[in-house]
PDB file of N, CA, C and O in Angstrom:
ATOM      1  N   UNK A   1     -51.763  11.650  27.709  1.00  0.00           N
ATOM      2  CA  UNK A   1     -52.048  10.248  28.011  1.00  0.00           C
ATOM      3  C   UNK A   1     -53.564  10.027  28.156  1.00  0.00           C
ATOM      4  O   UNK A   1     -54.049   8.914  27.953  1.00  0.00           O
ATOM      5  N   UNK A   2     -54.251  11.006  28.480  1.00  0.00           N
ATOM      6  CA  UNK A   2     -55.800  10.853  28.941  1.00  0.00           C
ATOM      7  C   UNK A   2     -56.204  10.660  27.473  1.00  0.00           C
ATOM      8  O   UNK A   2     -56.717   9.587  27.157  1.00  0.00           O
ATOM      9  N   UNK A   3     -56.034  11.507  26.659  1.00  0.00           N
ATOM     10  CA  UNK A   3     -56.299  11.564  25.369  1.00  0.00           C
ATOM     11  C   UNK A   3     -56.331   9.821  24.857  1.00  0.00           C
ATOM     12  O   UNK A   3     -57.400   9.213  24.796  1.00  0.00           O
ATOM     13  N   UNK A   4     -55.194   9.268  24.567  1.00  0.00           N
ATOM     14  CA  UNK A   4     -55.179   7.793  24.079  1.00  0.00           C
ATOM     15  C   UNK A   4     -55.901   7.265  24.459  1.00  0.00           C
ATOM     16  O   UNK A   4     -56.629   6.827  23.568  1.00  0.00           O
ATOM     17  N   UNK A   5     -56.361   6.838  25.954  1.00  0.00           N
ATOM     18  CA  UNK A   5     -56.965   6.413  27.285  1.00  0.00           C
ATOM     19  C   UNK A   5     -58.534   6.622  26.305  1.00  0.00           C
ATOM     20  O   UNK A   5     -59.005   5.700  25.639  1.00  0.00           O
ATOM     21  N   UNK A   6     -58.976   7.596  26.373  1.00  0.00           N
ATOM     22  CA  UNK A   6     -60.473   8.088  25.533  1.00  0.00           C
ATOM     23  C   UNK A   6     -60.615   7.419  24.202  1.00  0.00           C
ATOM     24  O   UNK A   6     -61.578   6.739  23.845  1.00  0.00           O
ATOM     25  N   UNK A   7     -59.132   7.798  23.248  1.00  0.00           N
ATOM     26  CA  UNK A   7     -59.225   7.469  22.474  1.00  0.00           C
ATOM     27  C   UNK A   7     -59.406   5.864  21.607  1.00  0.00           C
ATOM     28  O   UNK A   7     -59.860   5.474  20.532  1.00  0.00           O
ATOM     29  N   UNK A   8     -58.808   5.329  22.706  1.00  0.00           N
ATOM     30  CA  UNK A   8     -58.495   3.554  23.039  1.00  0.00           C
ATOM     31  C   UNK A   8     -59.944   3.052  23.379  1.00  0.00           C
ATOM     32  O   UNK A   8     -60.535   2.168  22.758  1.00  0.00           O
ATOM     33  N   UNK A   9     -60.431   3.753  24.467  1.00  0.00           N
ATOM     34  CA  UNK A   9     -61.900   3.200  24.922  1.00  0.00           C
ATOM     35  C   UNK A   9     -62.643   3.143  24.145  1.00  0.00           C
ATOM     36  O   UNK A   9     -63.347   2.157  23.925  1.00  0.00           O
ATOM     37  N   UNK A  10     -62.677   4.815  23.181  1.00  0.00           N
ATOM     38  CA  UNK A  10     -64.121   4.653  21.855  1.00  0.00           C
ATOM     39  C   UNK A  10     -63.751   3.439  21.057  1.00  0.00           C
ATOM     40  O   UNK A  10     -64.554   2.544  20.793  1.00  0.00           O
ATOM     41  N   UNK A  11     -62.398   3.455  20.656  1.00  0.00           N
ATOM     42  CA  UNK A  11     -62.207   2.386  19.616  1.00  0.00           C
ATOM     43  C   UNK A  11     -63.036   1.140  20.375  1.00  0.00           C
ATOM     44  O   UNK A  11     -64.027   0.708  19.787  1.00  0.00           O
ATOM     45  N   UNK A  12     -62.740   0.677  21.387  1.00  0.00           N
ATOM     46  CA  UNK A  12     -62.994  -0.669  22.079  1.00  0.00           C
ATOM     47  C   UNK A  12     -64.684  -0.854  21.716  1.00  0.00           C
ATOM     48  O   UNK A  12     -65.335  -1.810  21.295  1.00  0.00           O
ATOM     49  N   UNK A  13     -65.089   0.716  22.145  1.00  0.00           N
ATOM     50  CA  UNK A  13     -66.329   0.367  22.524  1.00  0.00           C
ATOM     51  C   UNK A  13     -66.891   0.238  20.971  1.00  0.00           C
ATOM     52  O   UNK A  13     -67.461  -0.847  20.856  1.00  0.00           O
ATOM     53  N   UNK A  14     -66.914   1.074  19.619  1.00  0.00           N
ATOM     54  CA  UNK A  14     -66.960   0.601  18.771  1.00  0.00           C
ATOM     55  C   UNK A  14     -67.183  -0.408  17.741  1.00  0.00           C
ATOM     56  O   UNK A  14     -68.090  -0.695  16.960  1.00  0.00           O
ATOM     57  N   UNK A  15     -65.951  -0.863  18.049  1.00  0.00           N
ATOM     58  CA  UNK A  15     -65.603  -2.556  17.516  1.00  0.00           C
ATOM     59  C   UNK A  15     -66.739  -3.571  18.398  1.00  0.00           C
ATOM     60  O   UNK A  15     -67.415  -4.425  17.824  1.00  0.00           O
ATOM     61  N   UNK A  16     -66.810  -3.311  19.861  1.00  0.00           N
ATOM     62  CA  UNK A  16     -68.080  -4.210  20.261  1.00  0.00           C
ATOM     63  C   UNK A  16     -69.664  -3.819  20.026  1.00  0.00           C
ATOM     64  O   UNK A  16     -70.588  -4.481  20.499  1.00  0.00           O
ATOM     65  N   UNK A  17     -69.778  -2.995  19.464  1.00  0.00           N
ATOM     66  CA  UNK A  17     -70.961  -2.607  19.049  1.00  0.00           C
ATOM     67  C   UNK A  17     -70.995  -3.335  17.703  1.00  0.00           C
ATOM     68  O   UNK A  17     -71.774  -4.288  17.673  1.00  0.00           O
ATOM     69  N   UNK A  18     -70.373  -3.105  16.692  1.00  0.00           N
ATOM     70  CA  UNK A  18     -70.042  -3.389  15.806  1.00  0.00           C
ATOM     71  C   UNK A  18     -69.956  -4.980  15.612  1.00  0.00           C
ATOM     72  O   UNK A  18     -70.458  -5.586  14.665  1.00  0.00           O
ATOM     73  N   UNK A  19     -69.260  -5.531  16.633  1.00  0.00           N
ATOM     74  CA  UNK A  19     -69.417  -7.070  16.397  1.00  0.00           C
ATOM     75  C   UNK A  19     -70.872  -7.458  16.834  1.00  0.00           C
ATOM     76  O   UNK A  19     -71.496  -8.101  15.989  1.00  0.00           O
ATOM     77  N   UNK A  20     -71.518  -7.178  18.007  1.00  0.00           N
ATOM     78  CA  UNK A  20     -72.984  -7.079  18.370  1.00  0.00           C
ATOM     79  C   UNK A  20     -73.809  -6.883  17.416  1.00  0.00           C
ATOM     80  O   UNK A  20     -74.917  -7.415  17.488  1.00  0.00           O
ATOM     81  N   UNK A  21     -73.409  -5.950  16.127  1.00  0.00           N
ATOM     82  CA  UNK A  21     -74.636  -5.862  15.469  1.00  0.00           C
ATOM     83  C   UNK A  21     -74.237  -6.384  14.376  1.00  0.00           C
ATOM     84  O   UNK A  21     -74.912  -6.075  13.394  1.00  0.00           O
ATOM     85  N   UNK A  22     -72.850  -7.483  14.102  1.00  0.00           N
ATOM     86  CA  UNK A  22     -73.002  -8.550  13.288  1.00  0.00           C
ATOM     87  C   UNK A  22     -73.975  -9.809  13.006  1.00  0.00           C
ATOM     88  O   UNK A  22     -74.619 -10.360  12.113  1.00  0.00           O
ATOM     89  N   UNK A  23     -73.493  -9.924  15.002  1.00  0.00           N
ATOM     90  CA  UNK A  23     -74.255 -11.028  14.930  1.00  0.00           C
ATOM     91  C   UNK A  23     -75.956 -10.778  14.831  1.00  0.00           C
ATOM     92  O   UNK A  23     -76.659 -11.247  13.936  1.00  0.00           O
ATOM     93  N   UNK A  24     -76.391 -10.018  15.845  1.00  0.00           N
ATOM     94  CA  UNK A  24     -77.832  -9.656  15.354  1.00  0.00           C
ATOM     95  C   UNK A  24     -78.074  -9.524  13.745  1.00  0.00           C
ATOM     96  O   UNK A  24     -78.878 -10.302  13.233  1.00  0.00           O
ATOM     97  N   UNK A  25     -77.516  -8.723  13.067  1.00  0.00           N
ATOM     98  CA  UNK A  25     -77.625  -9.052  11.821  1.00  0.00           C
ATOM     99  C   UNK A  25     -76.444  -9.729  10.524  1.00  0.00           C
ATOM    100  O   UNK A  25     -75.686  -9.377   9.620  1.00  0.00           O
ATOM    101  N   UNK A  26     -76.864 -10.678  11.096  1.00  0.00           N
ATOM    102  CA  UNK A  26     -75.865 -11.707  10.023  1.00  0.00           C
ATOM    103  C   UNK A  26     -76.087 -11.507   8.649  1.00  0.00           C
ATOM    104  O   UNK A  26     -75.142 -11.545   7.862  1.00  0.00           O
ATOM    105  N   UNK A  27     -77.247 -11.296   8.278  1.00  0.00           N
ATOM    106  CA  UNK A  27     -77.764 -11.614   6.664  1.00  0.00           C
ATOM    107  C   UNK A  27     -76.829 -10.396   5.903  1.00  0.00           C
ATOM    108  O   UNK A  27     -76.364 -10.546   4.773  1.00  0.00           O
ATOM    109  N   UNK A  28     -76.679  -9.416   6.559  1.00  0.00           N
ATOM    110  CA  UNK A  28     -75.909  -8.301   5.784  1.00  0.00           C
ATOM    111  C   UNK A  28     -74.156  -8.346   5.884  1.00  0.00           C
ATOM    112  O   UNK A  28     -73.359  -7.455   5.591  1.00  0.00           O
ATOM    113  N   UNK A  29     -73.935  -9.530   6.334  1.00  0.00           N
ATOM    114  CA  UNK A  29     -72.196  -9.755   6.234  1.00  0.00           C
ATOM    115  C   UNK A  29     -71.831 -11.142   5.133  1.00  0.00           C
ATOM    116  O   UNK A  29     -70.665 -11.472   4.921  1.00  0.00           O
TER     117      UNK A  29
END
């Protein structure tokens, strides 16, 4: 269960990085 828990968080944290550096860089989407 800890495993998912880790595994769930990177995803999360990821995807908000990821949307963060959409918006900072828009011109490349």
């Amino acid at each position: 269960m800890l495993f998912d828990y880790i595994l769930g968080g990177a995803v999360t944290l990821f995807l908000l990085a990821y949307l963060t550096y959409a918006l900072i860089h828009p011109e490349r989407f």
